[in-house]
C-alpha positions as CSV (number, residue, x, y, z in Angstrom):
1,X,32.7,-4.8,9.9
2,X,30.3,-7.3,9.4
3,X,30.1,-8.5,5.7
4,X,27.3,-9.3,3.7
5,X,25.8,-12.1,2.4
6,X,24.2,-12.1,-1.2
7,X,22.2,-15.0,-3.2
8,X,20.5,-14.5,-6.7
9,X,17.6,-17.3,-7.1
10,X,16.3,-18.6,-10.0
11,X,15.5,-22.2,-9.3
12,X,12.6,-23.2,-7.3
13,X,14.8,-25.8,-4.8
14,X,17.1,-23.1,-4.0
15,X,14.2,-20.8,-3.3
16,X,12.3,-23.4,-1.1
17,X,15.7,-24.1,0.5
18,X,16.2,-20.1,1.5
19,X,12.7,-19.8,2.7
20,X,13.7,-23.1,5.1
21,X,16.7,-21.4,6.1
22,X,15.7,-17.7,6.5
23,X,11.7,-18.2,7.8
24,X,13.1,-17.3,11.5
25,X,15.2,-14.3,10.4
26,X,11.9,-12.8,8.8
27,X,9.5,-13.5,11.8
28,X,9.2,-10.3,13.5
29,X,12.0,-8.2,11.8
30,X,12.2,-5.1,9.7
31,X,13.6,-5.6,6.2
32,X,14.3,-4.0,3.4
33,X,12.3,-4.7,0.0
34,X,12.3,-3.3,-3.8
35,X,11.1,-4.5,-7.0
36,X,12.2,-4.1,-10.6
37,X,9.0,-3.6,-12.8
38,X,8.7,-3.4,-16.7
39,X,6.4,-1.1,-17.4
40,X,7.4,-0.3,-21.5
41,X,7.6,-4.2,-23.4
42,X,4.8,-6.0,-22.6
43,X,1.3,-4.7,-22.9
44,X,0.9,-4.8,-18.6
45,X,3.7,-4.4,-16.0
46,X,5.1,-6.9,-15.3
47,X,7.5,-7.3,-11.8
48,X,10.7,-8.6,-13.3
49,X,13.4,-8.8,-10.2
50,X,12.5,-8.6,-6.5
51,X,15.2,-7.4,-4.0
52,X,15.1,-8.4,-0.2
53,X,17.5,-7.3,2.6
54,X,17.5,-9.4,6.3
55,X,20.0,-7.9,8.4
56,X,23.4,-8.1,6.2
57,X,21.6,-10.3,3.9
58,X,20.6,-9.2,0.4
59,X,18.5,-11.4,-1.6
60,X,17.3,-11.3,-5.3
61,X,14.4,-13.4,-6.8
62,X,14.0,-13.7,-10.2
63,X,10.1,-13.9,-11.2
64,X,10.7,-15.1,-14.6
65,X,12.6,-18.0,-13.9
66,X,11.0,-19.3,-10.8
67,X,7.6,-20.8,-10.6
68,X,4.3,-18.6,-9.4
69,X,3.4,-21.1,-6.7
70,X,6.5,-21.3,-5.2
71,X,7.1,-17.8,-5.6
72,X,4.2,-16.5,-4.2
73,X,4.7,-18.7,-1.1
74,X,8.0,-17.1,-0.5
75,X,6.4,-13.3,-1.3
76,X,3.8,-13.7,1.4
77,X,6.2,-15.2,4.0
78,X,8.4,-12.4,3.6
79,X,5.7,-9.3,3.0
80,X,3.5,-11.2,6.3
81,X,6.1,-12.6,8.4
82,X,8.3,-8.7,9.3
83,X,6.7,-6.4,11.4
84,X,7.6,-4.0,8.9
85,X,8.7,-3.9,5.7
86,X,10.9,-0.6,4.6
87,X,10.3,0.4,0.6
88,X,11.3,3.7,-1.1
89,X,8.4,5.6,-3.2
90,X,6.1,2.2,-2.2
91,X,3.2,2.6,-4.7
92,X,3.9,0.8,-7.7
93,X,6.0,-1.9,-5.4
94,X,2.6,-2.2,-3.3
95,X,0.3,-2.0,-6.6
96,X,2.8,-4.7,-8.3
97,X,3.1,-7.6,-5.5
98,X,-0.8,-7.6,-4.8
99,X,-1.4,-7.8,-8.7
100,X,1.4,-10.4,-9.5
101,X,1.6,-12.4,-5.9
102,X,-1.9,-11.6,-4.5
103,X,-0.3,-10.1,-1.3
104,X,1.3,-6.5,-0.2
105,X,3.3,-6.1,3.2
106,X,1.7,-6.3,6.3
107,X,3.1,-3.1,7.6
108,X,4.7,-0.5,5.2
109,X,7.7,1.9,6.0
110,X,8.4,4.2,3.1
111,X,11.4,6.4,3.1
112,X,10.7,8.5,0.5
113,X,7.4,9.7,2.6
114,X,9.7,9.4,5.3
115,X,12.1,12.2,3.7
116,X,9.0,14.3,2.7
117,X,8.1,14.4,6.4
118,X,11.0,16.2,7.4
119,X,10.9,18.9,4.3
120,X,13.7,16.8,2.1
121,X,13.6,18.3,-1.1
122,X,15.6,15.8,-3.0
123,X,13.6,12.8,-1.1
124,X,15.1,10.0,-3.7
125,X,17.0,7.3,-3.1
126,X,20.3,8.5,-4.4
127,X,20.5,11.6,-2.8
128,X,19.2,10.4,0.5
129,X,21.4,7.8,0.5
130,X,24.8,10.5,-0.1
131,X,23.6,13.3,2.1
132,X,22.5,11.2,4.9
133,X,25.0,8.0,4.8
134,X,27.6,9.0,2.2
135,X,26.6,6.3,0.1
136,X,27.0,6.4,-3.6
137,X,24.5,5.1,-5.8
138,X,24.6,4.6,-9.5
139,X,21.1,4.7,-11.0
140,X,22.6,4.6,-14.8
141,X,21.3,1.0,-15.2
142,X,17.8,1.8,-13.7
143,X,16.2,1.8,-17.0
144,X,17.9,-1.4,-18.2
145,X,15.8,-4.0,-19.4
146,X,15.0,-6.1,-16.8
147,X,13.4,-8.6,-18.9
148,X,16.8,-10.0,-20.6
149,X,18.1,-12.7,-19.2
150,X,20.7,-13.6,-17.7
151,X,21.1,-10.3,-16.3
152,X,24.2,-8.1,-16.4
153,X,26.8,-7.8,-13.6
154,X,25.7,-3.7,-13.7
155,X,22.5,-4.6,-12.9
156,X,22.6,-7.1,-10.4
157,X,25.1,-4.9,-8.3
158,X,22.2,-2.0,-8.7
159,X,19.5,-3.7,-7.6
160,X,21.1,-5.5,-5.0
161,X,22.3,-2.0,-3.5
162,X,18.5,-0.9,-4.0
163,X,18.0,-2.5,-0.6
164,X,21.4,-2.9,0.9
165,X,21.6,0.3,2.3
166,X,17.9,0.7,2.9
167,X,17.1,0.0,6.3
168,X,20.4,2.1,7.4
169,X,18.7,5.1,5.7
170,X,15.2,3.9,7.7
171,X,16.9,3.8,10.9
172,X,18.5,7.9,10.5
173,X,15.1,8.6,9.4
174,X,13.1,7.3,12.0
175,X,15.1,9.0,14.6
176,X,14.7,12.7,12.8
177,X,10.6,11.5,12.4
178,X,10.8,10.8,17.0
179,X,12.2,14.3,17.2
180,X,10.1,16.4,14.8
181,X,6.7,15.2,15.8
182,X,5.8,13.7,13.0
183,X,6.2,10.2,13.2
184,X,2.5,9.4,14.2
185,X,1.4,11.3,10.7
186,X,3.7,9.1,8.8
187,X,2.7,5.8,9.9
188,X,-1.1,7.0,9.3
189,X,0.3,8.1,5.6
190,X,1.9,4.8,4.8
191,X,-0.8,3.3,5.8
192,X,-2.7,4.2,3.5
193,X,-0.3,4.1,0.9
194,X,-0.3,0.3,1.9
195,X,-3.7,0.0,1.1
196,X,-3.9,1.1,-2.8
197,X,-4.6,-1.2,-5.3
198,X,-3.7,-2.0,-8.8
199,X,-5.2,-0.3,-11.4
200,X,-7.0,-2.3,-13.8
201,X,-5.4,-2.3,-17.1
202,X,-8.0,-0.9,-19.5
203,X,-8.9,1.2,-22.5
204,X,-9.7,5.1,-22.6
205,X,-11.6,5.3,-25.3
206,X,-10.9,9.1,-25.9
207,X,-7.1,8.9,-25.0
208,X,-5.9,9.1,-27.9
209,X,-6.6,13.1,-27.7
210,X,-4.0,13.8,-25.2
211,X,-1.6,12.7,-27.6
212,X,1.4,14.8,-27.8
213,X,1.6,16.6,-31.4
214,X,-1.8,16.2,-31.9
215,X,-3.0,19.0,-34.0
216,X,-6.9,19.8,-35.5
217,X,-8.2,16.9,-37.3
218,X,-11.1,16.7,-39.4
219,X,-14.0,14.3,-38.5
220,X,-12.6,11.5,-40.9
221,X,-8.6,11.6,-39.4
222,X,-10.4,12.0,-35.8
223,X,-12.7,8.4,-36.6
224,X,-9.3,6.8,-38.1
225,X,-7.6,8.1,-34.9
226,X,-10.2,6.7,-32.8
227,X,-10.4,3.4,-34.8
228,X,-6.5,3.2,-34.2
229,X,-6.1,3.8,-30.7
230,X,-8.5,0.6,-30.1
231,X,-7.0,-1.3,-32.7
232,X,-3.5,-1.0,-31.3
233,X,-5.1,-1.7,-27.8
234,X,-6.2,-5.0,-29.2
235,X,-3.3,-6.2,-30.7
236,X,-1.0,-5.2,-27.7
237,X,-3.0,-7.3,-25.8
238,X,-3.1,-10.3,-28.1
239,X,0.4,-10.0,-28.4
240,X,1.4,-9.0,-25.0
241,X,3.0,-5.8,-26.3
242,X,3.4,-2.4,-25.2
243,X,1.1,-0.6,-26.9
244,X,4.1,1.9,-27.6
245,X,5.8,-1.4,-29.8
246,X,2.7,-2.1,-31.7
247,X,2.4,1.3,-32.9
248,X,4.3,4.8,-32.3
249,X,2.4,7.8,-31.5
250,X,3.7,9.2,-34.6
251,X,2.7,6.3,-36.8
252,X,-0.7,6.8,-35.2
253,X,-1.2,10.1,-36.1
254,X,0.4,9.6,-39.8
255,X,-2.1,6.8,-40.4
256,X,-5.1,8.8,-39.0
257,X,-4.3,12.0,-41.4
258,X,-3.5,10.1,-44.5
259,X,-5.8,7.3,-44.2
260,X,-4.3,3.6,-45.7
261,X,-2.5,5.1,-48.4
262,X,0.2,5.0,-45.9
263,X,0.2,1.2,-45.3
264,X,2.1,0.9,-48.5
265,X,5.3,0.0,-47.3
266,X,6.4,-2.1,-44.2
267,X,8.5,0.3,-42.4
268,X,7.4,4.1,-43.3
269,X,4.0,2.7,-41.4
270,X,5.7,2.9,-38.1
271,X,4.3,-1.5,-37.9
272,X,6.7,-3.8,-37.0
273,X,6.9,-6.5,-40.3
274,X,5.5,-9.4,-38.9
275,X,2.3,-7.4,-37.2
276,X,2.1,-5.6,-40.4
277,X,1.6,-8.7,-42.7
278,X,-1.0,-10.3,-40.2
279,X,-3.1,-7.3,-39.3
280,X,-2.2,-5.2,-42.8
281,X,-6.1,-6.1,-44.5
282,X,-8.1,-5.9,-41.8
283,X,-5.9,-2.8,-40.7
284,X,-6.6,-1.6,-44.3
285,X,-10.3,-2.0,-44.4
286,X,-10.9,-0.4,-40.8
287,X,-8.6,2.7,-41.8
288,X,-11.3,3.0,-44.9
289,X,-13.9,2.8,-42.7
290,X,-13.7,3.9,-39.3
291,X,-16.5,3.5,-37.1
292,X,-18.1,7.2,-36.0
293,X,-16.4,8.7,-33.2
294,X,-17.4,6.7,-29.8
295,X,-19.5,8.6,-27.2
296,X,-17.9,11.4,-24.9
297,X,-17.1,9.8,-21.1
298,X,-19.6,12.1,-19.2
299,X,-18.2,14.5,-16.6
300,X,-17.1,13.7,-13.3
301,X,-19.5,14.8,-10.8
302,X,-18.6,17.7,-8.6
303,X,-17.9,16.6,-5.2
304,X,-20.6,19.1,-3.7
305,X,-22.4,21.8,-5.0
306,X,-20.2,25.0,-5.0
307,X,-20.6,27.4,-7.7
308,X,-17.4,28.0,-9.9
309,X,-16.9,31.5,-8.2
310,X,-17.2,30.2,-4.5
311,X,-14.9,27.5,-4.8
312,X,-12.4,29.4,-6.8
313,X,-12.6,31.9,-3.8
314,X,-11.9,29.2,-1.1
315,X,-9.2,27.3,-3.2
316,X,-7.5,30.8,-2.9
317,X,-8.0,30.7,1.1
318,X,-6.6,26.9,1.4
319,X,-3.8,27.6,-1.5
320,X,-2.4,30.8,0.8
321,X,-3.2,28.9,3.7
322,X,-0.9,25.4,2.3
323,X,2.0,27.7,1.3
324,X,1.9,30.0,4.9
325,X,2.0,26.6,6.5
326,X,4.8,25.0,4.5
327,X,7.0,27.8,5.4
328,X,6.1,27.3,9.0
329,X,6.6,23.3,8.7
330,X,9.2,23.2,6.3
331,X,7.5,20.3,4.4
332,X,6.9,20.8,0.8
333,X,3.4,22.9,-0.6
334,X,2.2,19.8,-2.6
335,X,2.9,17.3,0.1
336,X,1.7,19.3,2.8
337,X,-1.9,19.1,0.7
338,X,-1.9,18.5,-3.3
339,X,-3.6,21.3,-5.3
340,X,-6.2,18.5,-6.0
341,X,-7.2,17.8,-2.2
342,X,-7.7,21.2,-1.6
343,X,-9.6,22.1,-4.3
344,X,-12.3,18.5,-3.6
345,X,-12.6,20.4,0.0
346,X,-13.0,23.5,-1.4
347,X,-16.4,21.9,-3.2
348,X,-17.8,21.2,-0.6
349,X,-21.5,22.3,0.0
350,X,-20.9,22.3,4.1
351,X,-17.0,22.3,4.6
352,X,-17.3,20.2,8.4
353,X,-14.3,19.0,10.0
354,X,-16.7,15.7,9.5
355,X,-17.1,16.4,5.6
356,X,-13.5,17.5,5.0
357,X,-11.9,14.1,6.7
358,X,-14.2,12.5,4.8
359,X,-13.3,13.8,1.8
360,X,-10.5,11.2,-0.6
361,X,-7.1,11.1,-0.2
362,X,-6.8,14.2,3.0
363,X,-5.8,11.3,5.0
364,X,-6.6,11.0,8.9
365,X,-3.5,12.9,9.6
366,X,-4.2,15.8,7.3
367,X,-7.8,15.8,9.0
368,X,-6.5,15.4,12.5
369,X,-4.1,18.4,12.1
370,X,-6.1,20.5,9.6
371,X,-10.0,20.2,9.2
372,X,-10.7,22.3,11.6
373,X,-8.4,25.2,10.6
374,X,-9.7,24.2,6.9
375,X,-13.6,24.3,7.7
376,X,-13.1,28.1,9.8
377,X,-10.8,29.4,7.1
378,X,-13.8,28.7,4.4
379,X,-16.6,29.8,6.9
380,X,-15.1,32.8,7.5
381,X,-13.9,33.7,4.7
382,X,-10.5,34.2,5.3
């Protein structure tokens, strides 16, 4: 058995000294690659570990201790150098490199997609990892902080074994994705998971109404509510805090019903003390006198220009269409075509095969397979 090799980097001469020693290994190969993100202290995420496996070697770089230009040399030699780089449910390590590092692999494998192909229905990384290579893998740390430093023993052994057994699970995959004729689809798939892009991290004006809890409000409580939910956004942002951490949903909605008689006391406000004593006047006055409720965000277009009743009608042809075919394929309903897909094709003023592949997220896969089964089930009518 061959063992494994494992450094933890924090210092930029040890990281330039890896990159020298390692540059070869990654030219051309297929490794493994993971990221811990925190996504619930500071106001935006922020990638917090990142996990690399070469071979039998397992690497860990530590963003917050090593410097971004050194660091982002190393994370584009190791996304751009591999023919392939093999990440489990990519999207937020994709969306999280390119916004912290400028730079996303130059070819993705992801397992979990991987796993979906061939009708896994527990397609995470745990249970992939016992039912297909016996391996047990303790997620109880995986909502640690991974901000604190130095990090735990728990948490290094977790994130190291992240990637350790990851291009092993790959490798069982891809032979199962050869045989079942789906291997073509999947590359087309991550390939286009490869190409999202972070978000930018801004405000929703009317979010605050899907708070949870929420009940009727008058038009005063709504305007505080309003006035709130931008005011916390502010202050998160100032203070690079979670908007969560400046203020609770629950202290939220007690300050919007009862106005800033409620700012009497430190605590019972939901505000953490020092934010409390800087922002408590002006937090005072704006409760008093919220600004009128900001204008509605106008409707989203329809897509075409379907009545209600028509594309009810062919959403009901596609639906019993998606779960006939997941029966036949094995692969799972909302995989196979998510509820949303369908129903954007089933808007469609002329349902083409030309129109339906061009329609967002049906991917060239989905269109090479389906459009034309799509387009003759809605012509027809069923």
């Amino acid at each position: 058995m061959i063992d494994r090799t494992f450094c933890f980097l924090e210092r930029d001469e040890d990281l330039r000294a890896w990159v020298a020693e390692h540059a070869d290994s990654l030219d051309g190969a297929v490794i493994a690659l993971d990221i811990e993100e925190d996504r619930e202290r500071g106001y935006a995420p922020l990638v917090a570990l990142i996990q690399v496996t070469i071979d039998e070697h397992d690497v860990i770089f530590d963003p917050l201790r090593l410097s971004k230009p050194a660091l982002c040399e190393a994370i584009e030699l190791v996304c751009l150098l591999p023919d392939a780089v093999v990440i489990h449910g990519s999207h937020n390590d994709v969306t999280g490199l390119k916004r912290d590092f400028g730079v996303g692999p130059k070819r993705l494998i992801d397992t979990q997609v991987a796993a979906r192909f061939l009708g896994e229905r527990a397609f995470g990384l745990a249970p992939l990892l016992a039912s297909r290579l016996n391996i047990v893998h303790d997620k109880s740390v995986r909502r640690s902080d991974w901000t604190a430093r130095p990090l735990g023993e728990e948490q290094l052994i977790y994130a190291r074994a992240d990637t350790s057994n990851l291009l092993d699970l790959w490798y069982d995959l891809e032979a199962d994705l050869e045989e079942s004729g789906w291997l073509d689809d999947f590359d087309d798939e991550c390939a286009a998971l490869n190409a999202d892009q972070p978000e930018p991290q801004r405000l929703d004006p009317w979010g605050w109404r899907n708070l949870k809890g929420l009940g009727q409000l008058d038009t005063a409580s709504a305007q505080r509510l309003a006035a709130l939910w931008g005011w916390r956004d502010r202050v998160g942002r100032e203070r690079n805090l979670h908007v969560t951490r400046v203020l609770p949903p629950w202290a939220l909605i007690l300050l919007a019903e009862r106005g800033s008689s409620a700012l009497t006391r430190r605590r019972s406000s939901g505000l953490d003390p020092a934010i409390f004593d800087a922002e408590h006047q002006g937090l005072a006055l704006l409760l008093d006198n919220p600004p009128e409720l900001p204008p509605p965000t106008p409707a989203a277009p329809r897509s075409a220009g379907q009545g209600r009743s028509e594309s009810e009608r062919r959403l009901e042809l596609l639906l019993q269409w998606r779960n006939e075919t997941a029966e036949a394929t094995g692969l799972e309903p909302g995989f196979l075509a998510s509820r949303t897909v369908l129903l954007d094709v089933a808007r469609l003023l002329d349902p083409s095969p030309a129109n339906i592949a061009a329609v967002a997220d049906v991917r060239r896969w989905r269109a090479d397979r389906y459009a034309e089964i799509w387009s003759d089930l809605m012509r027809r009518g069923g």
